[in-house]
C-alpha positions in Angstrom: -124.5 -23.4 67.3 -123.9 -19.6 67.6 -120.3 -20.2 68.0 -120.0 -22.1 64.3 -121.1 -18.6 62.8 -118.8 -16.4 65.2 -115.9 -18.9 64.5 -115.9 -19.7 60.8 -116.9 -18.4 57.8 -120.7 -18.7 58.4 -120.5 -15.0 60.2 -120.4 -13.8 56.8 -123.9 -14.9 55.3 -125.2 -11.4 55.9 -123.5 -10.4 52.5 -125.2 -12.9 51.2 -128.8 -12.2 52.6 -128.2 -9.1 51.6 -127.0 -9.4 48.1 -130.4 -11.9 47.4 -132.8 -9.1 49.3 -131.2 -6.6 46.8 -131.7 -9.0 43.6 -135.1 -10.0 44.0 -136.5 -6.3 45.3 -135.2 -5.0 41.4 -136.7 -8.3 39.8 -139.7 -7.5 42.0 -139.4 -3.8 40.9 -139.1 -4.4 37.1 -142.0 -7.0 36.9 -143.9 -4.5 38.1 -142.7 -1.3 36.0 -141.8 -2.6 33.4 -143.7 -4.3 30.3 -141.6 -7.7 29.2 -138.6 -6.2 26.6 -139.7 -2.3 27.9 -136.7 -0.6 27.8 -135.8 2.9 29.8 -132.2 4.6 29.0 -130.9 5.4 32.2 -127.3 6.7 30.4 -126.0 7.1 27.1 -124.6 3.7 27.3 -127.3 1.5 30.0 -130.9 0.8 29.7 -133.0 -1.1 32.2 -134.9 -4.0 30.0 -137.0 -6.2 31.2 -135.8 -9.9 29.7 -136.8 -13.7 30.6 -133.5 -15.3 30.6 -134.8 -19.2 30.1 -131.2 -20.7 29.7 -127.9 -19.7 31.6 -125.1 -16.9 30.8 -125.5 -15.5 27.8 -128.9 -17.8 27.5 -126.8 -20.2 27.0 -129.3 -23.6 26.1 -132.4 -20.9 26.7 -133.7 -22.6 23.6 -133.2 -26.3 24.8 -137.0 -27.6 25.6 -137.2 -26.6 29.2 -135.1 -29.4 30.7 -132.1 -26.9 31.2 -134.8 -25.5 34.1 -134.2 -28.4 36.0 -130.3 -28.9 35.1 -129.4 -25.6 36.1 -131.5 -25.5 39.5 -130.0 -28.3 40.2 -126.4 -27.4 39.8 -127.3 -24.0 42.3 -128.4 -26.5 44.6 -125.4 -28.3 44.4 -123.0 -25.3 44.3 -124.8 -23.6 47.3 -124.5 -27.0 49.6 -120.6 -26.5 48.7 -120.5 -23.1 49.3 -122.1 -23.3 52.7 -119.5 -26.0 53.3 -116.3 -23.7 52.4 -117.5 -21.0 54.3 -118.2 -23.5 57.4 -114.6 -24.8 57.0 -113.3 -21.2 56.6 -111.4 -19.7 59.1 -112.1 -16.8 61.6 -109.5 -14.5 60.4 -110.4 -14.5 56.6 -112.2 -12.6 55.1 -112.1 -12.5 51.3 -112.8 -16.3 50.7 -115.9 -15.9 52.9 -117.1 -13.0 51.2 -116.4 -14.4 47.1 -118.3 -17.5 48.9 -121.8 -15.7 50.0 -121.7 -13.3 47.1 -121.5 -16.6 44.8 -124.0 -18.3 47.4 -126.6 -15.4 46.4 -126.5 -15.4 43.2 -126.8 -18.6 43.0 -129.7 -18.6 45.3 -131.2 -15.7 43.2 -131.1 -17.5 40.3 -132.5 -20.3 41.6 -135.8 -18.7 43.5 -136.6 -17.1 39.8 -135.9 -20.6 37.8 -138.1 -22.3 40.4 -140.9 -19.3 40.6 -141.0 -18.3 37.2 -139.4 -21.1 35.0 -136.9 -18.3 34.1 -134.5 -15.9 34.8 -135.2 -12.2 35.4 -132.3 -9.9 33.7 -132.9 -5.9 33.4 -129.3 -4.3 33.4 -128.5 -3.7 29.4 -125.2 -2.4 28.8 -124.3 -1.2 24.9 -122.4 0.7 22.7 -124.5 1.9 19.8 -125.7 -1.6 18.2 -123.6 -4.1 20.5 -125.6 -4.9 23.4 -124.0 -6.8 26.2 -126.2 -9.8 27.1 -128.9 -8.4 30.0 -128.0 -9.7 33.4 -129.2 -9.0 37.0 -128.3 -8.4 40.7 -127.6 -12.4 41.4 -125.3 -12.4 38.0 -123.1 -9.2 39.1 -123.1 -10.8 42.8 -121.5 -14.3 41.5 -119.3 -12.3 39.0 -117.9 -10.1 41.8 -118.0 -13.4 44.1 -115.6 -14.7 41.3 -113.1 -12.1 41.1 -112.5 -12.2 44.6 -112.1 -15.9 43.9 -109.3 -15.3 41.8 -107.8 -12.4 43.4 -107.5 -14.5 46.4 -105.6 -17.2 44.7 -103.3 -14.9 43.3 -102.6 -12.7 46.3 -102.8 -15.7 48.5 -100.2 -17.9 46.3 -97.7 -14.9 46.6 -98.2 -14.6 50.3 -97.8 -18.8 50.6 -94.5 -18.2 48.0 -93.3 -15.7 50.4 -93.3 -17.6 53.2 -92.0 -20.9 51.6 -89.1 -18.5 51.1 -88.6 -17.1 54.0 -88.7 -20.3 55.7 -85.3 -21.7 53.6 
């Protein structure tokens, strides 16, 4: 068993156990010091604000009649099983894929342990510029965000390496 973790992709989940201990100590933190829609200025341009987040990005369907709890748990569900997969099924030697894999695994699983806890979604990072205010998100949202750009970087950087080699080989 130890040698599926040391050979594939699996030897990575400590990003993600990390990444979910860090998400839900701040949502543990902010329910505690901070008064739903409280809002402290940290700089001239973020505020921590405590927000329930009762639909998806951008709460999207947040006003749908509370079946969108359901949906979207069970699409993390779903997403997480394939993750878990992937990173089984990646190799020893890489490393990005893995790593865009368990940051999207716990964000996912962040997400998820709020929806299922709380019927919601704690957000608290506010980002504006004078009126505009970027929609509130959290720990979880940046990881899968992050998880995602290493998603595409990868494609990129691996689909010059693979034309390189196709190439090379001619």
């Amino acid at each position: 068993m130890l040698n599926i973790f040391k050979q594939s992709g699996l030897r990575w989940l400590w990003v993600a156990v990390l990444a979910l201990l860090l998400d839900q100590i701040t949502k543990q933190w902010v329910i505690r010091a901070f008064e739903l829609y409280e809002s402290v200025q940290v700089l001239p341009f973020f505020n921590l604000t405590y927000v329930r987040n009762y639909g998806a990005a951008f709460s999207f369907l947040s006003d749908a009649g509370g079946w969108q709890r359901w949906f979207f748990t069970a699409i993390a569900i779903v997403v997480s099983v394939v993750l878990l997969w992937w990173l089984k099924q990646s190799k020893k030697h890489e490393v990005l894929l893995p790593v865009a894999y368990c940051l999207i695994l716990s964000g996912a699983i962040g997400n998820v342990t709020d929806r299922l806890i709380y019927g919601y979604v704690i957000d608290f990072l506010d980002f504006y510029y004078q009126q505009w205010h970027y929609p509130a998100f959290n720990i979880a949202d940046s990881a899968i965000f992050i998880g995602a750009g290493l998603l595409i970087y990868d494609a990129f950087f691996r689909q010059g390496a693979d034309s390189e080699k196709n190439s090379e080989s001619k």
